[in-house]
Every structure is written in C-alpha cells, then in structure tokens.
DSSP file (Angstrom, degrees, kcal/mol; ACC not computed):
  #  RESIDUE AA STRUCTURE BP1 BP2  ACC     N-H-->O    O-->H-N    N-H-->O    O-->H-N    TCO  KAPPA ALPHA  PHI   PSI    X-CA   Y-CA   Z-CA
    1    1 A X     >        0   0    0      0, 0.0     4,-4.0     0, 0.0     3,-0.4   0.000 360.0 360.0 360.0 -60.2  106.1  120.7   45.0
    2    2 A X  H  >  +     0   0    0      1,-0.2     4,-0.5     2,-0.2   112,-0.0   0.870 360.0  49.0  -4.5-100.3  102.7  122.8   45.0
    3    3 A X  H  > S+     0   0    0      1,-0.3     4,-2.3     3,-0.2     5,-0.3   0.699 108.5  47.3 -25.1 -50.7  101.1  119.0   45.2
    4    4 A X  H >> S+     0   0    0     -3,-0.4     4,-3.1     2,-0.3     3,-0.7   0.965 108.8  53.2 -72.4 -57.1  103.2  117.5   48.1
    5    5 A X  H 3X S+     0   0    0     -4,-4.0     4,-3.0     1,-0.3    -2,-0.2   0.809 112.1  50.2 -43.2 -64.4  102.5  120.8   50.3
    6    6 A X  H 3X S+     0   0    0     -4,-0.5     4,-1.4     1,-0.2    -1,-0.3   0.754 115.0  44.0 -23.0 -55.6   98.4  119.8   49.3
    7    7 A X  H <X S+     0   0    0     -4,-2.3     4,-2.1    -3,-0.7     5,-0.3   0.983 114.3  46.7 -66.2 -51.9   99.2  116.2   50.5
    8    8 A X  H  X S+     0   0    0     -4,-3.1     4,-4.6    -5,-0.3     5,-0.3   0.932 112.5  55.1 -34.5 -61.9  101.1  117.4   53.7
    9    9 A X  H  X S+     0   0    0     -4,-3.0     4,-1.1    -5,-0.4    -1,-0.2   0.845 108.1  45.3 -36.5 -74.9   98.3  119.7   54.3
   10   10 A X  H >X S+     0   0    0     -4,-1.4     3,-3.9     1,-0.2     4,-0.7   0.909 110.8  47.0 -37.4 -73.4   95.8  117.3   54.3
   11   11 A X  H >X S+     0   0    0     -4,-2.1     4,-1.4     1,-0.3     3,-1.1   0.947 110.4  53.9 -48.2 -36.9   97.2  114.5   56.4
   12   12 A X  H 3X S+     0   0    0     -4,-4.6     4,-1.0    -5,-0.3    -1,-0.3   0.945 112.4  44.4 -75.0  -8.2   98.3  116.7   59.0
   13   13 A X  H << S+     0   0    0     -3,-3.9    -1,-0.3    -4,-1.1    -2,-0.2   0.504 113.3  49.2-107.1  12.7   94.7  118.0   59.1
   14   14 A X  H XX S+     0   0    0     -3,-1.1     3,-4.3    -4,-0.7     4,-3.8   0.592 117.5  48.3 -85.7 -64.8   93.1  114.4   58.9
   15   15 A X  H 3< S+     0   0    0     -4,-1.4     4,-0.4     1,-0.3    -2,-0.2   0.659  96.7  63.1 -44.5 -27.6   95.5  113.8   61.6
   16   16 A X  T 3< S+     0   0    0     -4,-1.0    -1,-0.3    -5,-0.2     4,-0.1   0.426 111.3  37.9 -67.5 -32.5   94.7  116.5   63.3
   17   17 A X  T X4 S+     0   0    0     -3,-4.3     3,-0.9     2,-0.1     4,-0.5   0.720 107.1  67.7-115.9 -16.1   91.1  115.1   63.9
   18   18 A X  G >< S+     0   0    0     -4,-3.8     3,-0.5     1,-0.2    -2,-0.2   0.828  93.1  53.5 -29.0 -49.4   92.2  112.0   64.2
   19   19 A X  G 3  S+     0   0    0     -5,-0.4    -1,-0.2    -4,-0.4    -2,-0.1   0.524  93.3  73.9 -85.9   1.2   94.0  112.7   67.4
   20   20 A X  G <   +     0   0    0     -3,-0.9    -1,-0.2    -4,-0.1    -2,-0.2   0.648  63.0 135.5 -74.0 -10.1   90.6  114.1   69.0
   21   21 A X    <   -     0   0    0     -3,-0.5    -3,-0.1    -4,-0.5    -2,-0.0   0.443  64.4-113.6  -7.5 151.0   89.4  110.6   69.2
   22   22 A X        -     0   0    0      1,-0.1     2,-0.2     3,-0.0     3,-0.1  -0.528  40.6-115.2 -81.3-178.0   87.7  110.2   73.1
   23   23 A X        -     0   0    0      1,-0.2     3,-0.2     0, 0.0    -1,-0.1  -0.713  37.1 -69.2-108.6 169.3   89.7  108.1   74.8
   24   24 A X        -     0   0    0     -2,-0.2    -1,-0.2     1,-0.2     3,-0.1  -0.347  60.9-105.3 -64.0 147.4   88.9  104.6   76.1
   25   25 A X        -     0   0    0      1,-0.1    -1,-0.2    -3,-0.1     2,-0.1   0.103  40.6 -93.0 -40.6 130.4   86.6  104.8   78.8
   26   26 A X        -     0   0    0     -3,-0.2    -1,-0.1     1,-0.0     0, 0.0  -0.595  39.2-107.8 -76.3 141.7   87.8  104.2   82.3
   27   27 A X        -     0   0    0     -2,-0.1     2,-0.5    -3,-0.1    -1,-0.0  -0.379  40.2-121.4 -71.8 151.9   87.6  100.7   83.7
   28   28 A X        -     0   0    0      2,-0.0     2,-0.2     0, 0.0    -1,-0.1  -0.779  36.7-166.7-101.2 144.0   84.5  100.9   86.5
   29   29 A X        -     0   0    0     -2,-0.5     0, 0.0     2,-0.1     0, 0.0  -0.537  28.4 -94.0-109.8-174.7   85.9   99.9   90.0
   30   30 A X  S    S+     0   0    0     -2,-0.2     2,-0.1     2,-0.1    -2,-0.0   0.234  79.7 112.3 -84.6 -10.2   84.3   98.9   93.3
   31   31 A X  S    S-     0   0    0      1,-0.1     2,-0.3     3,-0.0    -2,-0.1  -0.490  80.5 -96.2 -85.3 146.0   84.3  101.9   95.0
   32   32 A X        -     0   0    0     -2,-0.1     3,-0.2     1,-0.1    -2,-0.1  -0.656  52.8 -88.5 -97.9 144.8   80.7  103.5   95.7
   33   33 A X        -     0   0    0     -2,-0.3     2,-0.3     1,-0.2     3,-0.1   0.235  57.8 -94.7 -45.5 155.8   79.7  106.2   93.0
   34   34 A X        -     0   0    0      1,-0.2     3,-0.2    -3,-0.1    -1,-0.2  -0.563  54.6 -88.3 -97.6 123.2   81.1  109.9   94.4
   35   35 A X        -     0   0    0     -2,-0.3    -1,-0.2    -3,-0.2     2,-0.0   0.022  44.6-104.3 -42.4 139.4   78.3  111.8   96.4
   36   36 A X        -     0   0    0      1,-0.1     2,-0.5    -3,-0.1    -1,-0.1  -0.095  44.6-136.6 -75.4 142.6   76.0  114.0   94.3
   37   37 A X        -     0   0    0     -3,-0.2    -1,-0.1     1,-0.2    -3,-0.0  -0.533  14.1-127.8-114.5 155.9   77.0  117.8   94.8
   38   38 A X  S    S+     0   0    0     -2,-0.5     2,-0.5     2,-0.0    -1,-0.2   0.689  75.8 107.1 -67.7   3.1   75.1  120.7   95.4
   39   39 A X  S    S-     0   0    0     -3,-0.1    -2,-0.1     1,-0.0     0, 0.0  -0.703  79.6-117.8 -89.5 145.8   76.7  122.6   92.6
   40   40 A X        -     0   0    0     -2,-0.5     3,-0.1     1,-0.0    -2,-0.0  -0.234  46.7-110.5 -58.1 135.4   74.2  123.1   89.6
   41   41 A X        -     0   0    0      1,-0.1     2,-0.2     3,-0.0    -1,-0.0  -0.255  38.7 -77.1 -46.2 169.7   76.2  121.0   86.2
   42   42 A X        -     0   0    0      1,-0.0     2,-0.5     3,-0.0    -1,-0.1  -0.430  43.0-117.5 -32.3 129.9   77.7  122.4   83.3
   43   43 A X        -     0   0    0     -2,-0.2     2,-0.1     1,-0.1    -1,-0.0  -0.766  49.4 -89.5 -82.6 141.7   75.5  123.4   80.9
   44   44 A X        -     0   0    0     -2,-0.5    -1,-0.1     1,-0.2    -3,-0.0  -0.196  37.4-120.5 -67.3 117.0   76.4  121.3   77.8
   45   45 A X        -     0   0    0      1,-0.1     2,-0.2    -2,-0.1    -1,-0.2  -0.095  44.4-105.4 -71.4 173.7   79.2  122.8   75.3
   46   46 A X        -     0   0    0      1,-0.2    -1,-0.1     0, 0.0     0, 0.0  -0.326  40.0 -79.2 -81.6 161.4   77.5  123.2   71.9
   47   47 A X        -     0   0    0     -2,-0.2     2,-0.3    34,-0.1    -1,-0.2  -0.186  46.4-114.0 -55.6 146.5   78.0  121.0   68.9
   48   48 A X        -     0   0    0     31,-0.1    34,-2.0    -3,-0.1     2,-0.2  -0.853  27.3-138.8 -90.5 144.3   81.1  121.6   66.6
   49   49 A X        -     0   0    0     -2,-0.3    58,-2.6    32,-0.2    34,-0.2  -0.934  18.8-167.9-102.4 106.2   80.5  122.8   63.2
   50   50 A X        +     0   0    0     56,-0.2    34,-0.9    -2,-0.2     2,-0.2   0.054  11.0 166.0  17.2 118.7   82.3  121.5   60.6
   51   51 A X  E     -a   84   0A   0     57,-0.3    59,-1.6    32,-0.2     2,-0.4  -0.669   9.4-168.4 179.7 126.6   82.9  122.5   56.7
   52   52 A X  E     -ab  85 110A   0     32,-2.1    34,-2.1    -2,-0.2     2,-0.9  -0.743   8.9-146.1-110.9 158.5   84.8  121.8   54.2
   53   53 A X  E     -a   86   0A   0     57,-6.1    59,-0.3    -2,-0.4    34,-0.2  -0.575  16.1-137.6-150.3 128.7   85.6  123.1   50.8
   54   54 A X  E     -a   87   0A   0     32,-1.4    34,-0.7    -2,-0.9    59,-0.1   0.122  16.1-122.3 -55.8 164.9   86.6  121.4   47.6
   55   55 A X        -     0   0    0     57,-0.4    33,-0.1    32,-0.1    35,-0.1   0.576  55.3 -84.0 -84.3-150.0   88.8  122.0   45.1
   56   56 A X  S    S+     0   0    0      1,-0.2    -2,-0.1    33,-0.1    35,-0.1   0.826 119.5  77.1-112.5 -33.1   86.9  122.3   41.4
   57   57 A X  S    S-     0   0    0      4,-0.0    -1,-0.2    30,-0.0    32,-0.1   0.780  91.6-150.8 -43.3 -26.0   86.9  118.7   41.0
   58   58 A X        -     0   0    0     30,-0.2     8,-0.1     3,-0.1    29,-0.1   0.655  33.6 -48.6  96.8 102.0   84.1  118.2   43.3
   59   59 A X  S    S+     0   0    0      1,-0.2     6,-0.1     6,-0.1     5,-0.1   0.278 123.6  47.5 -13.4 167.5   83.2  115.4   45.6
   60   60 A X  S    S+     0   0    0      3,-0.1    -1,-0.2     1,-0.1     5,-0.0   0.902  71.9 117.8  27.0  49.3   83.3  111.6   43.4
   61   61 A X  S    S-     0   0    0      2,-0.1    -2,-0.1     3,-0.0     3,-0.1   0.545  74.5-145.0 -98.0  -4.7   86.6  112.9   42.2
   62   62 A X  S    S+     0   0    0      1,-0.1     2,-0.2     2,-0.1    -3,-0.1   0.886  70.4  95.2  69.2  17.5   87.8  109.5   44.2
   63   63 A X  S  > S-     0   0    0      0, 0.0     4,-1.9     0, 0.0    -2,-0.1  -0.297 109.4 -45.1-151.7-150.3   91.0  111.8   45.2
   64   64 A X  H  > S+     0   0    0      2,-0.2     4,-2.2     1,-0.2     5,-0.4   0.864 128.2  63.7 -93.2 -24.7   91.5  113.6   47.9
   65   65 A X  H  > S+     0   0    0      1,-0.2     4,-3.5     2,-0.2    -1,-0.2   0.981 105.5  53.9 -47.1 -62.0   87.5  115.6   48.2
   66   66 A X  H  > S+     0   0    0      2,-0.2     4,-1.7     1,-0.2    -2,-0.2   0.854 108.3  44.9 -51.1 -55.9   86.2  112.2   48.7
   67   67 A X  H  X S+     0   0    0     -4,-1.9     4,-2.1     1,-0.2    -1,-0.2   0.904 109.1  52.2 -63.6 -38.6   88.4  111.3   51.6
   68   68 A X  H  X S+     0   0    0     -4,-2.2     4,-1.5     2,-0.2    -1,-0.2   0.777 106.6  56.9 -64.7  -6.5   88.1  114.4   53.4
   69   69 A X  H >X S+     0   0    0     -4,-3.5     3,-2.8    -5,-0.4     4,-1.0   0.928 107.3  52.9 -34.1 -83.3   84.2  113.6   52.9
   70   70 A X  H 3X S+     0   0    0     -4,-1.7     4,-2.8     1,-0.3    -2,-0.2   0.685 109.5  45.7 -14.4 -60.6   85.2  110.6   54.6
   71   71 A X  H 3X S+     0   0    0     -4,-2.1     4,-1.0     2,-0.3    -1,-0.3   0.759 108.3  52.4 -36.9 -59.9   86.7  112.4   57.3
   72   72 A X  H <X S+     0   0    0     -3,-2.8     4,-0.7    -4,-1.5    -1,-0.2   0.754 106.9  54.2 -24.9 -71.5   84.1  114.8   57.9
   73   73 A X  H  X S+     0   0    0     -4,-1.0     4,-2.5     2,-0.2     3,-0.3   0.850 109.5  50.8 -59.2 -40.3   81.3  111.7   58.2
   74   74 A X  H  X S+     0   0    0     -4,-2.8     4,-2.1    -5,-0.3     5,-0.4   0.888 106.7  58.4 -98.8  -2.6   83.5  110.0   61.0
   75   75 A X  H  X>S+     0   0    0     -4,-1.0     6,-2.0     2,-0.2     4,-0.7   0.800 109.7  40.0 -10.3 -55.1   83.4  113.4   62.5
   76   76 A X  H  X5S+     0   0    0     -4,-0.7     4,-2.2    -3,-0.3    -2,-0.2   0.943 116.2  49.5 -73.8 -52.3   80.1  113.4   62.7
   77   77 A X  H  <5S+     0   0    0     -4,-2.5    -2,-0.2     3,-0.2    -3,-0.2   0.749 119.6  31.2 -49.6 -42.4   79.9  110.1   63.6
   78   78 A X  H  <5S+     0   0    0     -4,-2.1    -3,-0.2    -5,-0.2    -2,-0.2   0.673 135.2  27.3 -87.3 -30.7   82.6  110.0   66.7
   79   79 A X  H  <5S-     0   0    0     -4,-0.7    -3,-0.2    -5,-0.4    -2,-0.2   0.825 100.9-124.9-102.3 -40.7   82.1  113.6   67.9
   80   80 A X     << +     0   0    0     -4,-2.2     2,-0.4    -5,-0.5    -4,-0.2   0.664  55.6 162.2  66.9  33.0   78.3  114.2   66.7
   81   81 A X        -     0   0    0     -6,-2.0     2,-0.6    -9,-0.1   -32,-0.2  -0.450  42.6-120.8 -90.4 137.6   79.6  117.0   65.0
   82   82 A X        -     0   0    0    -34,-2.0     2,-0.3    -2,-0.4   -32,-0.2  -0.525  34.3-173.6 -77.5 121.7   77.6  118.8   62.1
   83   83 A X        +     0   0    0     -2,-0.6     2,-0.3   -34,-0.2   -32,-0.2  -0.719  10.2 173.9-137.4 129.2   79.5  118.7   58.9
   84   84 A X  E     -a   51   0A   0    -34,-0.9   -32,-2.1    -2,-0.3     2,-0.4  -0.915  17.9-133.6 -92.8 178.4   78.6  120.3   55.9
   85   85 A X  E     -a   52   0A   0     -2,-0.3     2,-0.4   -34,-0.2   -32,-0.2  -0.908   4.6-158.9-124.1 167.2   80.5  120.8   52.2
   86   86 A X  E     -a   53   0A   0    -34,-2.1   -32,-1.4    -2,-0.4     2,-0.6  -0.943  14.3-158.2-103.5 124.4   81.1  123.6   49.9
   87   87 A X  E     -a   54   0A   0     -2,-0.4     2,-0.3   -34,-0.2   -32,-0.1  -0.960  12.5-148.9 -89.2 113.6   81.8  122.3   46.2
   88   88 A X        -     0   0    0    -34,-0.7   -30,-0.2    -2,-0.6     6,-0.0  -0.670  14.1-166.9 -93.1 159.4   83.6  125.0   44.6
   89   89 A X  S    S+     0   0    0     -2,-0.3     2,-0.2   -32,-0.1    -1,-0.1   0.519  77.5  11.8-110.1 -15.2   82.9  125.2   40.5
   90   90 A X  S    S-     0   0    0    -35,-0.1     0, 0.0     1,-0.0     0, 0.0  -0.569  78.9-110.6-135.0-172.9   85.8  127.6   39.9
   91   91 A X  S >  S+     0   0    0     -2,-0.2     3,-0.8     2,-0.1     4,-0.4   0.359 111.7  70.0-115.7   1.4   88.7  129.0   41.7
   92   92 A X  T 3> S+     0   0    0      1,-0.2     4,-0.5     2,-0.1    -4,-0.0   0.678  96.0  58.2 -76.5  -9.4   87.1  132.5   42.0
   93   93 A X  H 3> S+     0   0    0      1,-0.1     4,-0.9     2,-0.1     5,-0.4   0.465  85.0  84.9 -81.5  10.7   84.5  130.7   44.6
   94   94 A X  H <> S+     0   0    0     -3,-0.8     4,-1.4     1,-0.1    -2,-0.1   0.981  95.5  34.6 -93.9 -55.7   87.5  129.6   46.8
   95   95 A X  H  > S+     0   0    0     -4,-0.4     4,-1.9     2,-0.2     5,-0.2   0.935 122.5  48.6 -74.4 -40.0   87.8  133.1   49.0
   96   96 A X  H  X S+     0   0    0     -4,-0.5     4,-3.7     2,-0.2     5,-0.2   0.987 112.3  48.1 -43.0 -78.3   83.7  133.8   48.9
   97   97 A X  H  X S+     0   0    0     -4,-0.9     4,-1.6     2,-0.2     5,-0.2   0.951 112.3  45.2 -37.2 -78.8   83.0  130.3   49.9
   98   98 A X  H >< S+     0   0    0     -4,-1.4     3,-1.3    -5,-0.4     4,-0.5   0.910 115.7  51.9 -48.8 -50.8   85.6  130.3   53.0
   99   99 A X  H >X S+     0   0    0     -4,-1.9     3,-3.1     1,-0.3     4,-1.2   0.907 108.5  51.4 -34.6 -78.0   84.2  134.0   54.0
  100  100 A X  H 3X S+     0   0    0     -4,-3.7     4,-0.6     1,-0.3    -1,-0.3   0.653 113.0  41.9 -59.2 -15.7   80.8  132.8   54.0
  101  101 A X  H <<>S+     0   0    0     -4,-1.6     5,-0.8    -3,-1.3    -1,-0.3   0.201 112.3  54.8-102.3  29.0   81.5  130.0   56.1
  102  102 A X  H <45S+     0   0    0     -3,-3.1    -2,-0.2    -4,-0.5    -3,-0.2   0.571 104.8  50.1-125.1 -34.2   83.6  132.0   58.3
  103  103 A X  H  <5S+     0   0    0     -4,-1.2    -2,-0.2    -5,-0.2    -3,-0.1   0.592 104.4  62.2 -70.2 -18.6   81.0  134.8   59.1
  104  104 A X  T  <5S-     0   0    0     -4,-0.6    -1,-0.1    -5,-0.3    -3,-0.1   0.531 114.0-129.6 -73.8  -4.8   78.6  131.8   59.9
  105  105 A X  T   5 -     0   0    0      1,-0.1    -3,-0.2     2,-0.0   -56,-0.1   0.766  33.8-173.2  54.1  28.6   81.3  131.1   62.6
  106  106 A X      < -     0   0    0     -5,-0.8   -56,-0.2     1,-0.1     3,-0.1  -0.189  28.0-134.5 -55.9 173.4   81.9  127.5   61.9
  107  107 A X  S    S+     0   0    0    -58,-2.6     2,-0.3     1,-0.5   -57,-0.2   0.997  87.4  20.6-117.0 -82.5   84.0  126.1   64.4
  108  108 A X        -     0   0    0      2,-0.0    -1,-0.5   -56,-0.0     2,-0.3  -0.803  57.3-176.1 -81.2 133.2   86.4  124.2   61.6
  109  109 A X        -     0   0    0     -2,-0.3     2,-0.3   -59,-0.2   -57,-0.2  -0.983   8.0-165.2-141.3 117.3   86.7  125.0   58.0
  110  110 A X  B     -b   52   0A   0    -59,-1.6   -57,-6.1    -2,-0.3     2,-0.5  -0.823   3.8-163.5-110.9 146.4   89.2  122.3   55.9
  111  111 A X        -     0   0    0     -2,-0.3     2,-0.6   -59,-0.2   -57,-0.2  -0.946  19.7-147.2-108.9 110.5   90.0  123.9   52.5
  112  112 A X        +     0   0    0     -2,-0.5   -57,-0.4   -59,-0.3     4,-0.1  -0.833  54.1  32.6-118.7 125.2   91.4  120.4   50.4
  113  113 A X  S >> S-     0   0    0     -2,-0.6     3,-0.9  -107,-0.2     4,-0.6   0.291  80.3-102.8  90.3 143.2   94.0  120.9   47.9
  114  114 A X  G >4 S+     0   0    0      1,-0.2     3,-2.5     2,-0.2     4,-0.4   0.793 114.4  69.8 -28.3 -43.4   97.0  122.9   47.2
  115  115 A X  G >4 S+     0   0    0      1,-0.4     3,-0.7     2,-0.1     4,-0.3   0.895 103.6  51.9 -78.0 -59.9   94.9  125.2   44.5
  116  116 A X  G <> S+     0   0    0     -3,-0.9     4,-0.7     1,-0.2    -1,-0.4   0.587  81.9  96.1 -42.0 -30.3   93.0  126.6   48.0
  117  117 A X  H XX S+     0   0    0     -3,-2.5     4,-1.7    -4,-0.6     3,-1.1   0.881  83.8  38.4 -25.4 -67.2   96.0  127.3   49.6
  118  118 A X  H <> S+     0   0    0     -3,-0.7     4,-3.1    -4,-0.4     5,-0.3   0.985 114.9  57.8 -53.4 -45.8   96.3  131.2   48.7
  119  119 A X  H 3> S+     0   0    0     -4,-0.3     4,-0.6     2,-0.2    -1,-0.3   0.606 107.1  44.7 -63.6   2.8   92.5  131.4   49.2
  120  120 A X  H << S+     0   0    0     -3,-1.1     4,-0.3    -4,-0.7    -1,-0.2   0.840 114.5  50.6-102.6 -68.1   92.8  130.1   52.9
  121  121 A X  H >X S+     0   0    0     -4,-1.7     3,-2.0     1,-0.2     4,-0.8   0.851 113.3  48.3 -21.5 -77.5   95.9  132.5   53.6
  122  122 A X  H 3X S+     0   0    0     -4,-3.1     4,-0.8     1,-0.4    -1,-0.2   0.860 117.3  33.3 -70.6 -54.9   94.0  135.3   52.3
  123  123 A X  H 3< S+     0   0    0     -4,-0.6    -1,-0.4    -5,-0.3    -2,-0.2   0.139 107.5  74.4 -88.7  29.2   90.5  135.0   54.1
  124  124 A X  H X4 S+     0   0    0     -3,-2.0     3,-6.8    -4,-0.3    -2,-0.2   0.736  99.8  54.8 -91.9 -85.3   92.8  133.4   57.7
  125  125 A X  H 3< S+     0   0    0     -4,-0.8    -2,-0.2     1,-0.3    -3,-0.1   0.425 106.1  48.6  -5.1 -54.3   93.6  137.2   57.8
  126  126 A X  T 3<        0   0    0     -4,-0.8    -1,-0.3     1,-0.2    -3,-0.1   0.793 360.0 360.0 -55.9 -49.0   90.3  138.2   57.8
  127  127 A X    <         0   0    0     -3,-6.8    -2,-0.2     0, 0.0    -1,-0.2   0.611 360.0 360.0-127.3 360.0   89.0  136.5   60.1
C-alpha cells in the first residue's frame, strides 16, 4: 500500500508540472501592433527554484529518482527554472535536508518515494 501511495504521489506531482506547460503561442493576425503605453513594464518575476530529494537509493537507481531527475531537467528546460538535488544516504537526512532547502526558500521542493512521506508531513508544518 505504502508503495502505491509513493507512485500516486509522484505522478500527481509529475503531473502537476506537467500541466504548467506555456501554452501554444497565439496565431499573429493582421491587425497593427497595440500602441506603446506610457505605463513603465513589469519588472520580470524571478526564476523558480526547484529541488528535489531522493530516497536512499540515490539518482542511477533507474526507478523513480531518475525520472523525477528527468522531470526536474525539462523543468529547467521549458520554464528556465533552476533545479537542484539532495541525495539522501540515510533516512535520518530526510527531515534536515527538506528544512535546509526550505529555509533557502525554494519555490518547489519534490520529496520522491513513499519512505519521505513522514519526513515531508513533518517539516510541511514547519514551514
């Protein structure tokens, strides 16, 4: 059971960044470009940051660390967002690790696999 909630988890949070995809572009029509206006732009929002952290298997576990890598890079790629990882070695790193990247104020933090579950619970509170 443990293992299907950890599957769930994930896809809905692949899915989840899936569905920020831009959208297609608007077709350009014939009509002449909209007069320039005197209000100053919008200043440009800042970059999302990104972070995930693994289970104790580690990135090249070929399982589910390695696809949210994947995930992560076309983050980066579609959005320009900056992505780093955590690899945790234990499961006493899982609440340290999310805290530290959680006082850094990253924007998104994916925790992947079930065995992170309590630790996510436990430092969401927090923060």
């Amino acid at each position: 059971m443990k293992h299907l909630i950890g599957v769930l988890t994930l896809f809905f949070v692949l899915a989840a960044i899936a569905a920020c995809a831009p959208a297609a572009a608007p077709q350009p029509t014939s009509a002449p470009p909209p007069a320039a206006s005197a209000q100053p732009t919008a200043a440009p929002s800042k970059k999302l940051v990104m972070a995930m952290v693994t289970d104790e298997a580690g990135l090249g576990d070929q399982g589910f660390n390695d696809s949210a890598w994947e995930g992560m890079n076309r983050a980066k790629k579609d959005f320009g967002a900056d992505i780093k990882v955590v690899e945790s070695r234990e499961q006493a790193q899982y609440v340290p690790n999310f805290s530290t990247l959680a006082e850094a104020k990253t924007d998104l933090i994916v925790g992947v696999g079930f065995l992170l579950n309590q630790a996510v619970n436990e430092v969401a509170v927090q923060y």
